[in-house]
N, C-alpha and C positions, 0 to 999 in steps of 0.2 A: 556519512555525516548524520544522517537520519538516526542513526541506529547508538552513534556517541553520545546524542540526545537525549535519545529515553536511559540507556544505561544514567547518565548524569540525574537527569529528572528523578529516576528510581534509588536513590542511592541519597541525593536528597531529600526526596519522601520520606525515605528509610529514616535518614537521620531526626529529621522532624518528629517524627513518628516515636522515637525512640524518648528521643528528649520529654517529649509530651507522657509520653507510659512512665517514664522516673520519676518528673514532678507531682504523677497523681499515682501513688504509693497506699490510700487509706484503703480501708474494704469497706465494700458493697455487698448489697444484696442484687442479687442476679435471679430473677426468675424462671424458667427452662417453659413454663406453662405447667409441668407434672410432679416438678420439682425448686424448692427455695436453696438458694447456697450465699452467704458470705464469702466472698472472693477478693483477693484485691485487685486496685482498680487495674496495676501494669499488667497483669495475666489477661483481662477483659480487653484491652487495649488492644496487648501482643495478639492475642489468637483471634481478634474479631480482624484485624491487618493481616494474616495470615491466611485465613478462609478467604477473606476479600480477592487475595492474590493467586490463592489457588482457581478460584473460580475462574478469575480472569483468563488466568494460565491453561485452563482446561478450555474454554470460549475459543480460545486463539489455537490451541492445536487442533480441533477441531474444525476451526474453518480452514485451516494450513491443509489438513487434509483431502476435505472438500474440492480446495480451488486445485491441488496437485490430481484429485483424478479428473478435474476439468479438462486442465492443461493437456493429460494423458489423451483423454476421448478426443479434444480438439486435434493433437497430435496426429492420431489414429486417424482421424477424419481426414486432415490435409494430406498425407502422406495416402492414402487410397483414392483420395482427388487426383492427386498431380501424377499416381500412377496410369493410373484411366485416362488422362488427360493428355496426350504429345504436348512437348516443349511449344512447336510450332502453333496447336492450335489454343493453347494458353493466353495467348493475345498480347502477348510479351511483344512480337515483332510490330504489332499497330502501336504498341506505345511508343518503342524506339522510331518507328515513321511517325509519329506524331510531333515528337521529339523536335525533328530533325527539321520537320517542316516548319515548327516556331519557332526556329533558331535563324532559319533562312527569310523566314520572313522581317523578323527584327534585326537581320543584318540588311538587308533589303531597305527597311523604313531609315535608319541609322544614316544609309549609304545615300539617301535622296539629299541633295540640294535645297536649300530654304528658299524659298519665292524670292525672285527680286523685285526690286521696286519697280522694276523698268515697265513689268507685266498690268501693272498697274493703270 
């Protein structure tokens, strides 16, 4: 659903974007800092939205690869954990007795009788 979002979001961007580069049509002066040019304005428009997206685009595969050799090393780690570790002394079985004993207890409290008035 996340991801129908932004496709939608980007696509309306785009459109916006687009409409807005046709309505402003006249040229400009564009200064580079080393260089002056007359340009018009949809080329200014188009390729300043283009770089914008490239960058982004580069931001994001970047950290995509980042968090993927995270993943990897954490990977790496658990699995030489769990190898080192027996199932038994894992602590898996204190959880499932733990488990068991809050379940007996709360059938236990469930199972009591409410005070009668007689006690009174």
């Amino acid at each position: 659903m996340k991801t129908q979002w932004m496709v939608i979001s980007a696509l309306l961007f785009a459109l916006i974007t687009a409409i807005f580069a046709v309505i402003n049509v006249d040229k400009v002066q564009v200064n580079f800092g080393f260089v002056q040019t007359q340009t018009p304005l949809i080329l200014v428009i188009l390729i300043s939205t283009l770089l914008g997206g490239l960058t982004v685009f580069f931001f994001a595969i970047i950290r995509q690869f980042k968090l993927q050799r995270r993943i990897r090393g954490l990977e790496k780690q658990l699995a030489s954990q769990s190898a080192a570790a027996p199932e038994s002394a894992s602590g898996m079985d204190d959880v499932h007795t733990d488990a068991e004993y809050m379940m007996e207890d709360s059938a236990r409290f469930s199972r009591r009788e409410p005070d009668s008035k007689e006690n009174i």
